[in-house]
Biopython code that builds the backbone (N, CA, C, O; Angstrom):
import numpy as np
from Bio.PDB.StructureBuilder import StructureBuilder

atoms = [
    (1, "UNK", "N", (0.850, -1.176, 0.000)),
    (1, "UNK", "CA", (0.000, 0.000, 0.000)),
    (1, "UNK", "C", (0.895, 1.238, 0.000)),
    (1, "UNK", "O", (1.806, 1.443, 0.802)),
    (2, "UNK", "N", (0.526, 2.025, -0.986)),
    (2, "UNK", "CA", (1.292, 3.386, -1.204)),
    (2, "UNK", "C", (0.233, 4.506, -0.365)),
    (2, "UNK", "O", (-0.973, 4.536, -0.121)),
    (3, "UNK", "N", (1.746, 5.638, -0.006)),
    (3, "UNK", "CA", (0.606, 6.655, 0.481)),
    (3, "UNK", "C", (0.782, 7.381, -0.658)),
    (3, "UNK", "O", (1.925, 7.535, -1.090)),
    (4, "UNK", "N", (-0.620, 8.083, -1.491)),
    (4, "UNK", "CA", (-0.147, 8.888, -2.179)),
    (4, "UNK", "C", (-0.958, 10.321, -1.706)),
    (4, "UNK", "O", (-2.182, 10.327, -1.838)),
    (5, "UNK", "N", (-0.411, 11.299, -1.262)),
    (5, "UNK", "CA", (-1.637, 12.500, -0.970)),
    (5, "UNK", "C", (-2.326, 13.083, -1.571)),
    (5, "UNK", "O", (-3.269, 13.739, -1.128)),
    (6, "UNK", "N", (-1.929, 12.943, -2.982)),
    (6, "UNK", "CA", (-3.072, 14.039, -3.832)),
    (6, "UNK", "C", (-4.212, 12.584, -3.764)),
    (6, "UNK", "O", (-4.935, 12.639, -4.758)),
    (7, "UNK", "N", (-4.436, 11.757, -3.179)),
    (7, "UNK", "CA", (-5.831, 10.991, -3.183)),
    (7, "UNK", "C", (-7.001, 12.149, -2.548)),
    (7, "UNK", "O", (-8.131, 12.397, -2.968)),
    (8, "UNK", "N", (-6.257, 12.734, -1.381)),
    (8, "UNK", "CA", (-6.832, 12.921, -0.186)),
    (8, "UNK", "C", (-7.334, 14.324, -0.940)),
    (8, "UNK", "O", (-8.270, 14.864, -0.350)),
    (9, "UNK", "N", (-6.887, 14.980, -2.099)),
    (9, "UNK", "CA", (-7.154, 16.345, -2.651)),
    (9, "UNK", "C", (-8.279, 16.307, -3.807)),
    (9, "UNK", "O", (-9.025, 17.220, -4.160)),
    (10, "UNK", "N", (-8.151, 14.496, -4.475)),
    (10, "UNK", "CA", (-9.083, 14.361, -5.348)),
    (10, "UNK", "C", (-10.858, 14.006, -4.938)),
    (10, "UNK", "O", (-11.946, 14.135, -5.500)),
    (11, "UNK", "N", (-10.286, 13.447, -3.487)),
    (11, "UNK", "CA", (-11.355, 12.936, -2.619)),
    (11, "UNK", "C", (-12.645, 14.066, -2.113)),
    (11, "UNK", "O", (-13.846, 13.959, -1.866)),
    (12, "UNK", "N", (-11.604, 15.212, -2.124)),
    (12, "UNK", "CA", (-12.587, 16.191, -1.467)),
    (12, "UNK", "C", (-13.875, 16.518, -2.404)),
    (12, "UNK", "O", (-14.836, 16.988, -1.795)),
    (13, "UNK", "N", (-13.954, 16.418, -3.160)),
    (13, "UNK", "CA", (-15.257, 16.560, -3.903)),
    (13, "UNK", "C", (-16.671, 15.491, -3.224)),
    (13, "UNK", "O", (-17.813, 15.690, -2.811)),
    (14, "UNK", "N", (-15.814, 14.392, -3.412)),
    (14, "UNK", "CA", (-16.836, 12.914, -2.928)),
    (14, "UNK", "C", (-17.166, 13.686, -1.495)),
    (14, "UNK", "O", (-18.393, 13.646, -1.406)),
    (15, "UNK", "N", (-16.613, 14.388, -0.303)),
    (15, "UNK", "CA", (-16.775, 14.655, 0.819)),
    (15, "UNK", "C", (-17.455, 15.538, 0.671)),
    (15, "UNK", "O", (-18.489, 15.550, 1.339)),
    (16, "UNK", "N", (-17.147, 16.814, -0.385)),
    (16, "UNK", "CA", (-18.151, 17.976, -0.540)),
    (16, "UNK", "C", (-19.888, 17.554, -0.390)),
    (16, "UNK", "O", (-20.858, 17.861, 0.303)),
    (17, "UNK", "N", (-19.521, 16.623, -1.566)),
    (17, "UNK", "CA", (-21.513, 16.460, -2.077)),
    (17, "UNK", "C", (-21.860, 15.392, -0.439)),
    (17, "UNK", "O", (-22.809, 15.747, 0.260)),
    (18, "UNK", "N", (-21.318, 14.606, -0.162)),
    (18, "UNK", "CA", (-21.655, 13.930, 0.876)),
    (18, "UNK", "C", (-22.019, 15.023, 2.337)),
    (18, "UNK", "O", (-22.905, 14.844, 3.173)),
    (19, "UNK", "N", (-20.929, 16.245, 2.271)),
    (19, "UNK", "CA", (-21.833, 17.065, 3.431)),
    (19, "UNK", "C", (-23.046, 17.446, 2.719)),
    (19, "UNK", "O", (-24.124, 16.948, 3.043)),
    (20, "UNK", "N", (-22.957, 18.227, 1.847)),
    (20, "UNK", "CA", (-24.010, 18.512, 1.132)),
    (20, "UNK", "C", (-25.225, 18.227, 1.280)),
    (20, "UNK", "O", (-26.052, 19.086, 1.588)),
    (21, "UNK", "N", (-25.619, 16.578, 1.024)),
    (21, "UNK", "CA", (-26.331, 15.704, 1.223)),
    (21, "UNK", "C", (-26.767, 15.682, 2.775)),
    (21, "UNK", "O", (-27.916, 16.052, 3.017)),
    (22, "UNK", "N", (-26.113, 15.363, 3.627)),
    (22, "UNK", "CA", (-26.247, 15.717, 5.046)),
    (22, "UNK", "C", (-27.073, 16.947, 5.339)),
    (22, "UNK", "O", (-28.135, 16.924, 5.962)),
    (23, "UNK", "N", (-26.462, 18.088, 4.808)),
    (23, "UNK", "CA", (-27.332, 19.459, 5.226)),
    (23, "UNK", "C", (-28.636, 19.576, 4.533)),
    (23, "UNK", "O", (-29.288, 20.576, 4.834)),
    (24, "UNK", "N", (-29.089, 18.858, 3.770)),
    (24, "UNK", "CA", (-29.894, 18.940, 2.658)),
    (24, "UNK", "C", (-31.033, 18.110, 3.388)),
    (24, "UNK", "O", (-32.170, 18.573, 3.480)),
    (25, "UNK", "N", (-30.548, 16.348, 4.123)),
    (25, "UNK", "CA", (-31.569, 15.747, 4.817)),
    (25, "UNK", "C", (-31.808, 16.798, 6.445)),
    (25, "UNK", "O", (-32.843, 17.016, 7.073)),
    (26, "UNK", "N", (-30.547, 17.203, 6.675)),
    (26, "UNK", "CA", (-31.086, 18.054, 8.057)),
    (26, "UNK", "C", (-32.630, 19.435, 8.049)),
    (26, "UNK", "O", (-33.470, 19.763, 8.887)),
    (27, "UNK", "N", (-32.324, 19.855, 6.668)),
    (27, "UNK", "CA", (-33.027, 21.144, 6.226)),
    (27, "UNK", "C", (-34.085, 20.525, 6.097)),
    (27, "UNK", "O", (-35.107, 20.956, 6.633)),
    (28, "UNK", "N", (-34.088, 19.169, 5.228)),
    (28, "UNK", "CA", (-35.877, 18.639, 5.191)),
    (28, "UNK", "C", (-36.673, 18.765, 7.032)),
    (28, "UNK", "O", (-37.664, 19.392, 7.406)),
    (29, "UNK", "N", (-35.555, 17.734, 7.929)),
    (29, "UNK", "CA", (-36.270, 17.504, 9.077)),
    (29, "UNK", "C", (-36.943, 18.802, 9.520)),
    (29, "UNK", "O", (-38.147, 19.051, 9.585)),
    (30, "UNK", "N", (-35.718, 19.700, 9.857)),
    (30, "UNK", "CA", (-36.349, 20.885, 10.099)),
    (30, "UNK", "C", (-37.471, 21.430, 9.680)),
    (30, "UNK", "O", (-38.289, 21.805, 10.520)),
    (31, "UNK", "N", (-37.734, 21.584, 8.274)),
    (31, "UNK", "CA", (-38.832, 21.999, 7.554)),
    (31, "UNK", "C", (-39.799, 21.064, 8.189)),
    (31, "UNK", "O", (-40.550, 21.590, 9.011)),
    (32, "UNK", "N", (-39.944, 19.733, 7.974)),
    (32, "UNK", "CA", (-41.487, 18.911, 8.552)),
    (32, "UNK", "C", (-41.075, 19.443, 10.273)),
    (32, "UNK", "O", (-42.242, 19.754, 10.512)),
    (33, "UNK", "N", (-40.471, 19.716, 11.371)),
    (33, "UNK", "CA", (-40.529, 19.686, 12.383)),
    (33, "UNK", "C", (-41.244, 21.227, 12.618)),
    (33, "UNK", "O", (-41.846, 21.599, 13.626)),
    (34, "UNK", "N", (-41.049, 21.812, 11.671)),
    (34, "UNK", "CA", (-42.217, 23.617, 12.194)),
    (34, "UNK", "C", (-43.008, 23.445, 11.381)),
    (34, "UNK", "O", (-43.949, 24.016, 11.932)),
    (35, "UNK", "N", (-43.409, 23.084, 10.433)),
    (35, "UNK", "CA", (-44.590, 22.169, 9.520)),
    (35, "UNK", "C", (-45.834, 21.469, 10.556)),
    (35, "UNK", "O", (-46.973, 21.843, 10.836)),
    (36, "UNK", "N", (-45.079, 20.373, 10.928)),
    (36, "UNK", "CA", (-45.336, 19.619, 11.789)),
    (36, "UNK", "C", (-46.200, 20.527, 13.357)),
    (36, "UNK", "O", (-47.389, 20.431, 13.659)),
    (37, "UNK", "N", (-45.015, 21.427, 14.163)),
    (37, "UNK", "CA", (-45.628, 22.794, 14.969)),
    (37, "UNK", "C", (-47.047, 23.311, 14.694)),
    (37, "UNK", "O", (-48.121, 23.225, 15.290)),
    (38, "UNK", "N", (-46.487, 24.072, 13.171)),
    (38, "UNK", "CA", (-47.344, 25.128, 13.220)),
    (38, "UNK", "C", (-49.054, 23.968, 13.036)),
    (38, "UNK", "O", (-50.090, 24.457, 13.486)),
    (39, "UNK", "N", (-49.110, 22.634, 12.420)),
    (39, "UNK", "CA", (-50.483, 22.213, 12.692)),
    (39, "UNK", "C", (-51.066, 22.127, 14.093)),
    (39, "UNK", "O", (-52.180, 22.522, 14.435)),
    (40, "UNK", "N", (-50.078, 21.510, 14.902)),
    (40, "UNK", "CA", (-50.342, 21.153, 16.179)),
    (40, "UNK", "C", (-50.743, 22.738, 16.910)),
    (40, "UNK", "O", (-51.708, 22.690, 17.672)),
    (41, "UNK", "N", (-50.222, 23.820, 16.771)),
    (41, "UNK", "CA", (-50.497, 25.407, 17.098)),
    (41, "UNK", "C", (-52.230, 25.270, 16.597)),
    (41, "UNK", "O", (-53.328, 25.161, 17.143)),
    (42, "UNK", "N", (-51.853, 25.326, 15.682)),
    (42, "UNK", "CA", (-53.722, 25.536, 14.809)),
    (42, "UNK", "C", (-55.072, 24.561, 15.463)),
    (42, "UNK", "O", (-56.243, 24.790, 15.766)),
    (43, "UNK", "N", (-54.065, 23.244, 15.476)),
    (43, "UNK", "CA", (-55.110, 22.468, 15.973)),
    (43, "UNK", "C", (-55.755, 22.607, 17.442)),
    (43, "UNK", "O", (-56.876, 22.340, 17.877)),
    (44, "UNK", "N", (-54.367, 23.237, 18.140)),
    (44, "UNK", "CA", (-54.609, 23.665, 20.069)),
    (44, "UNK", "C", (-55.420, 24.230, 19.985)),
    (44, "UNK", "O", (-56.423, 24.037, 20.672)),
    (45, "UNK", "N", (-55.258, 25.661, 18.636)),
    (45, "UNK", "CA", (-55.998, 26.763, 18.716)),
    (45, "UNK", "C", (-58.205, 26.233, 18.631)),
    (45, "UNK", "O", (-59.132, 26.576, 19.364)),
    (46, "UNK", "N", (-58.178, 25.671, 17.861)),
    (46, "UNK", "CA", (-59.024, 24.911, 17.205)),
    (46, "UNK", "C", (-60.027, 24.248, 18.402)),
    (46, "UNK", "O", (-61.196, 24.592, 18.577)),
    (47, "UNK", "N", (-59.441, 23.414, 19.037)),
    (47, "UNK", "CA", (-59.695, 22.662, 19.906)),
    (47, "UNK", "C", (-60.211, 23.553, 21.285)),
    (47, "UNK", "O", (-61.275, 23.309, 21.854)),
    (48, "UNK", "N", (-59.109, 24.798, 21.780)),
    (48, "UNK", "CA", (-59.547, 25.478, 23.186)),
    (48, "UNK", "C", (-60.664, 26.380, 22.507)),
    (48, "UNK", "O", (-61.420, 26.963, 23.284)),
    (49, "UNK", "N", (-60.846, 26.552, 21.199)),
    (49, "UNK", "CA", (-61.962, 27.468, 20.686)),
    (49, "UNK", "C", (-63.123, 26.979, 20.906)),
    (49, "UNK", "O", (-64.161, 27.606, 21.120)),
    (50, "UNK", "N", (-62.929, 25.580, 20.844)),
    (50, "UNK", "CA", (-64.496, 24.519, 20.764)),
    (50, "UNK", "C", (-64.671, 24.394, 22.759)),
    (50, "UNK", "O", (-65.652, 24.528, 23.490)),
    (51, "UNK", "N", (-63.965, 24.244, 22.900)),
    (51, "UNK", "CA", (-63.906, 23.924, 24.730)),
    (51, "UNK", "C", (-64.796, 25.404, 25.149)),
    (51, "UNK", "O", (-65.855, 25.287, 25.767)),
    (52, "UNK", "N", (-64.229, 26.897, 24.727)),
    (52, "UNK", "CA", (-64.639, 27.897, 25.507)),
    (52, "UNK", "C", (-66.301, 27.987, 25.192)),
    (52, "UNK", "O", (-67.105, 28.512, 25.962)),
    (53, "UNK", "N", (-66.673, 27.303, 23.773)),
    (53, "UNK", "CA", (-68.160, 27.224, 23.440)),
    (53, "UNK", "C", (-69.410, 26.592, 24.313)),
    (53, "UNK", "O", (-70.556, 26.626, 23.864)),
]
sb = StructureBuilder()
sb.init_structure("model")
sb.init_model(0)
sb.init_chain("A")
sb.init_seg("    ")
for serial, (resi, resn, name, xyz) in enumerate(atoms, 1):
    if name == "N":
        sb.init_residue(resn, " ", resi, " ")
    sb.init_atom(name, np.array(xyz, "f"), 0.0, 1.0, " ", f" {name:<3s}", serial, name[0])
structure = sb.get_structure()
């Protein structure tokens, strides 16, 4: 096994799109997790509206 270093310079691309990818599934969660909020907000709202009736 050779060390050669420019591997480690050609590699960085494969690492780029792979964070990439990472921030990309984090941004979905986020998005459904205040998605997700703002129904549960509406629905509280919804619900203590029918209770005060």
């Amino acid at each position: 096994m050779t060390f050669n270093p420019l591997n480690f310079v050609s590699n960085l691309y494969y690492m780029g799109v792979g964070m990439a990818c990472i921030l990309i599934v984090i941004a979905v969660i986020i998005a459904c997790v205040i998605v997700l909020q703002k129904l549960g907000d509406k629905l509280a709202e919804k619900k203590s509206g029918e209770d005060a009736q």
